[in-house]
C-alpha positions in Angstrom: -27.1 65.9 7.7 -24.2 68.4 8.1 -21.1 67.5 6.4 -17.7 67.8 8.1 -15.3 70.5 7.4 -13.3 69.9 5.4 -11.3 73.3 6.3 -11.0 72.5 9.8 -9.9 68.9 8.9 -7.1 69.9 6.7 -6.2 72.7 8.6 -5.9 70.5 11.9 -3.5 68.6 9.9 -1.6 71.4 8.9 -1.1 71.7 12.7 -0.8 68.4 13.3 2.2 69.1 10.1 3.2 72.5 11.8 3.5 70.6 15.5 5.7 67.7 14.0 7.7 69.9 11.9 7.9 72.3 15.1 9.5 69.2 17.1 11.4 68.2 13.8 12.9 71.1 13.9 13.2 71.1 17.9 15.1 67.4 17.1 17.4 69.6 14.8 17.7 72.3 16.8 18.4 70.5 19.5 20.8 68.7 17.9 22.6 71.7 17.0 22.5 72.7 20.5 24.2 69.5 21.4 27.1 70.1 18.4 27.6 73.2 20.0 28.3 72.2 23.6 29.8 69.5 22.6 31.8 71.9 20.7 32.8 73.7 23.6 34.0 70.6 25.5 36.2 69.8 22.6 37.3 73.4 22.9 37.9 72.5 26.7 39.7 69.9 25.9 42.4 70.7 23.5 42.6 73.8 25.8 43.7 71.2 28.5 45.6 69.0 26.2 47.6 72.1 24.3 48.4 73.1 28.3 49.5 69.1 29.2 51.5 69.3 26.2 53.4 72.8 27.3 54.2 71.3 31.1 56.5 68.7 29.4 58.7 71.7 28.2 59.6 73.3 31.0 60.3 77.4 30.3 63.7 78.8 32.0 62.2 80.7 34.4 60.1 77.4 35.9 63.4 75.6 35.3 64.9 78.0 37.4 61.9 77.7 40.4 62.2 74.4 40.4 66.0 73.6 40.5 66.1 76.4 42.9 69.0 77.5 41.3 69.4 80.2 39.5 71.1 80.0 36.0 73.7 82.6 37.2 74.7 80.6 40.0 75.1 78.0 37.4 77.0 79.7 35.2 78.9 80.9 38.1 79.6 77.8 39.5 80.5 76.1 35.9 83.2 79.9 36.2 84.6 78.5 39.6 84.8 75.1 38.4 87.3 76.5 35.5 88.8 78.7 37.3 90.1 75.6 40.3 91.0 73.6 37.1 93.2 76.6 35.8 94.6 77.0 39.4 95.2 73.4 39.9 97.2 73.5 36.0 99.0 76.9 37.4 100.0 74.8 41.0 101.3 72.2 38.6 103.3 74.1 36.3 104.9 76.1 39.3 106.1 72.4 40.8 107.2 71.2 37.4 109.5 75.0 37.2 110.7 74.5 40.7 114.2 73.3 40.6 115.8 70.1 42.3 118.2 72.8 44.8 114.7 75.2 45.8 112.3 71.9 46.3 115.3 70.3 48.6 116.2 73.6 50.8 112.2 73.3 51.0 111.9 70.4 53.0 111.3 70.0 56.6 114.3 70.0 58.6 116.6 71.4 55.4 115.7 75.1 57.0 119.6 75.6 58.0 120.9 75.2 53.7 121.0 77.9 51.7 120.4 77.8 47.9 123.7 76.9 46.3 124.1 78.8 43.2 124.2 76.6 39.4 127.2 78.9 38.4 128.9 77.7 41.7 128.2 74.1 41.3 128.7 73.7 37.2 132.6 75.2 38.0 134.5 71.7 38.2 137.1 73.1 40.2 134.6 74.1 43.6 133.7 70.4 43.2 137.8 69.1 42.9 138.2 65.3 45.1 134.1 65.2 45.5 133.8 62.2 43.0 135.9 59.9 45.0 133.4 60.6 48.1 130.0 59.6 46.8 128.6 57.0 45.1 126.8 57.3 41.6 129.0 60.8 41.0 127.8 61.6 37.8 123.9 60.7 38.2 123.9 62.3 41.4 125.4 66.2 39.8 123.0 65.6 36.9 120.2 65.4 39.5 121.1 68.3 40.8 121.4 70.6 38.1 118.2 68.9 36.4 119.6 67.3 33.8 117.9 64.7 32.0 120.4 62.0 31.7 119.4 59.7 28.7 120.6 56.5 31.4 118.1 57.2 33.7 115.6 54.5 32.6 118.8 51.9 32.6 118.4 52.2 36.4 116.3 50.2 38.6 114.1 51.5 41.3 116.6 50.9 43.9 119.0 52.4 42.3 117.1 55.6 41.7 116.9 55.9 45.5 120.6 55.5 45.8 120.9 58.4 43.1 118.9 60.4 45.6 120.6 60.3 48.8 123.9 60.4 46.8 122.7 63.6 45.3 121.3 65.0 49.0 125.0 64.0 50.1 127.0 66.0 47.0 124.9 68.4 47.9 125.8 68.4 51.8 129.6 68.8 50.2 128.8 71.4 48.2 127.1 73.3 50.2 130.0 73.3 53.3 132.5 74.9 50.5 129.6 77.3 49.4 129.1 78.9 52.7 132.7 80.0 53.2 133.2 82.1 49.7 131.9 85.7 49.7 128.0 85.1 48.4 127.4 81.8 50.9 128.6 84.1 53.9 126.3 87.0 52.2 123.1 84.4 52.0 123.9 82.7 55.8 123.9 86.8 56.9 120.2 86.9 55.7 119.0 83.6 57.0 121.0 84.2 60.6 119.1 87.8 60.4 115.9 85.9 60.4 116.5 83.4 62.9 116.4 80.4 60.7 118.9 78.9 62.5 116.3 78.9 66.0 118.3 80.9 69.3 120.7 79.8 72.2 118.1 77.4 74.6 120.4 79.5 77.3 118.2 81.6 79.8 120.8 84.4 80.2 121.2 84.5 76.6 118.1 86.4 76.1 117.1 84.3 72.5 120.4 84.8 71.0 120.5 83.7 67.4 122.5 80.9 66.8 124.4 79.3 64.4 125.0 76.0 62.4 127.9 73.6 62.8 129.5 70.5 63.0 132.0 68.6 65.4 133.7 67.4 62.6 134.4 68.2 58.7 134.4 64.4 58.1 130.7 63.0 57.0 128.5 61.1 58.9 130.9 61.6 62.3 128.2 63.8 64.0 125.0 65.4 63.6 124.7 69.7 63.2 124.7 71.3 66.2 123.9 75.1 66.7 126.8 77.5 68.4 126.0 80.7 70.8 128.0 83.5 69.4 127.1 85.0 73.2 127.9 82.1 75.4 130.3 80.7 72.7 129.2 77.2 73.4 127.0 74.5 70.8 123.2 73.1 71.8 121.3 70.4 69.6 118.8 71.7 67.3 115.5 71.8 68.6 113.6 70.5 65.9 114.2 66.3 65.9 114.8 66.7 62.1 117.2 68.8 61.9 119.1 67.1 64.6 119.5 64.4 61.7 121.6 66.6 59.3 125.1 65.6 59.4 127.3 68.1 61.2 130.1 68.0 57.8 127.5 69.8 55.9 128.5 72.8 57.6 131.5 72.1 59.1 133.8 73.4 61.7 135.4 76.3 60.5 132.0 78.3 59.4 130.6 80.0 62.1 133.7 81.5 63.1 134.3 82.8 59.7 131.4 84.2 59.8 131.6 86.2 62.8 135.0 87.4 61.8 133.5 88.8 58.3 130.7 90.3 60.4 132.1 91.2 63.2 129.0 93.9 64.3 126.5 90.9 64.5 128.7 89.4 67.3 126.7 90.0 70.8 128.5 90.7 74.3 129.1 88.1 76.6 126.8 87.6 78.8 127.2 89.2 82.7 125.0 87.1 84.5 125.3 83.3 85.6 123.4 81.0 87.5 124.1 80.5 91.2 123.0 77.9 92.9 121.3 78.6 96.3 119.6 76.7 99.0 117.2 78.2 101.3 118.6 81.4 99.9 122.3 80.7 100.7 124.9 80.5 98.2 126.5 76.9 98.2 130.1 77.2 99.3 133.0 75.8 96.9 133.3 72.4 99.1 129.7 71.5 99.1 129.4 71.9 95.0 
């Protein structure tokens, strides 16, 4: 009886040894296979995470795309921003420099005063028999010239308002005996020049400039009223505040001065006069 063989046994387990050790090593092969796509996902994923973690720190340039403004518009706009806050610190330091005389010719309805000069007003003897007329003398001259007064936070709040109009009213005084001496005439010539004192309402007067007066020299008698130098003859004011100054703030006697000092701004009289006429006929003496 023929015996196996025994080559072909042992050899069919060395393929049987060969096939298991082919798909052992397929098992770890495979597995490295898998270590290395799984590799590459890890890869993918830190990729993706590193980029996560970047969008939370936004570059200046997306910064700037997403704001949609750019940072020299930001920088230029911070520039404007100091720029109105040094303009705004400029406009406040010109009000705190203006003086009490400037900031009161300033005011609406004050356009007929002229600037009294501080050498004129700090001479006692322009102001001689002035403290007998208004109230709160002292306060009211200190206001004037801005001078702290180290008594002003002695007075109440009522007061203080007293001290005001008794300084506006010192200064009304003042300012009557100003514009009679050499330099008020001078100043009134530039303001009268440019029609600060408005023009005669009269149509034949053609817009003659006009100038300020009063009916009486004593205060608080009459308003200011504005005289013609061509129709010699007074008008109110036009302007409903100026029509409140009082008239003794410029007196009587000051537009004549003043046309006798200048005597070349004085204007013809006028040549024409109204008629009155119905249906183009000229009433007759008895009828007017």
């Amino acid at each position: 009886m023929a015996q196996p063989d025994s080559s072909r046994g042992g050899g069919s387990k060395d393929a049987r040894g060969y096939r298991e050790r082919d798909v052992a090593g397929g098992a770890v092969g495979g597995g490295a296979g898998m270590d290395a796509h799984t590799g590459k996902k890890r890869g993918d994923e830190m990729t993706m995470a590193q980029g996560q973690s970047s969008k939370g720190s936004i570059n200046p340039r997306d910064k700037e795309r997403l704001s949609g403004v750019p940072p020299s518009s930001q920088q230029a706009q911070a520039g404007q921003g100091k720029d109105s806050d040094s303009e705004e610190s400029d406009v406040s330091d010109s009000e705190d420099d203006t003086s009490w005389i400037t900031w009161f010719c300033s005011l609406k309805g004050n356009e007929f005063f002229c600037e009294v000069d501080d050498e004129y007003i700090q001479d006692d003897f322009n102001l001689s028999g002035l403290s007998s007329q208004v109230p709160y003398y002292d306060y009211a001259l200190d206001l004037i010239l801005d001078v702290e007064s180290p008594t002003d936070d002695i007075l109440t709040e009522e007061q203080h308002e007293m001290v005001e109009s008794a300084a506006e009213m010192l200064y009304g005084l003042i300012h009557v005996r100003y514009i009679l001496t050499t330099r008020g005439l001078s100043t009134m010539l530039d303001k009268f020049k440019n029609v600060d004192f408005g023009r005669c309402p009269r149509v034949f007067c053609s817009g003659q400039p006009c100038l300020p007066m009063g009916q009486s020299d004593i205060p608080r008698t009459s308003t200011v009223k504005i005289y013609c130098p061509k129709c010699e003859d007074i008008y109110y004011p036009r302007s409903k505040y100026q029509g409140n100054i009082d008239g003794a703030y410029f007196g009587t006697t000051f537009p004549h001065l003043f046309l006798m000092t200048y005597p070349y701004v004085k204007p013809a009289k006028p040549t024409q006069s109204y008629v009155p006429r119905v249906f183009g006929f000229r009433l007759h003496s008895s009828a007017k």
